[in-house]
C-alpha positions, 0 to 999 in steps of 0.5 A, a space after each residue: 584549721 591549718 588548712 583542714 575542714 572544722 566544725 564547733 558545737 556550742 552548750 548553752 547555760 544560764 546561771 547566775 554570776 557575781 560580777 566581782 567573781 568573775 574574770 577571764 582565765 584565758 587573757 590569751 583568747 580574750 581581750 576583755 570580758 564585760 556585762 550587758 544589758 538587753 539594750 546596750 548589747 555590742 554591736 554585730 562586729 564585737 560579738 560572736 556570729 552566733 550571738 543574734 541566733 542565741 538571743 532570738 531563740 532564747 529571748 524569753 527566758 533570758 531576761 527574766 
């Protein structure tokens, strides 16, 4: 960032969210927030990179 070297760490929460609740407070950051199901997941260019780690690692437990 600004021509220094960065690094990011990420935490990693299940929970349980109305839908009619949640917005996105950062409008900023984010052009748009949506709900998925395991099988109409974005695609590799609309979502982060390190989405296909988090799926594969926590697979068993996420759709439950």
């Amino acid at each position: 960032h600004n021509g220094r070297p960065t690094h990011w760490l990420a935490f990693d929460f299940k929970v349980k969210v109305d839908p009619k609740k949640a917005k996105n407070n950062e409008p900023h950051k984010f052009e748009d927030v949506g709900w998925f199901s395991k099988d109409s997941m974005p695609g590799p260019a609309e979502a982060h990179s390190q989405l296909p780690f988090f799926l594969k690692k926590y697979a068993e437990r996420l759709w439950k």
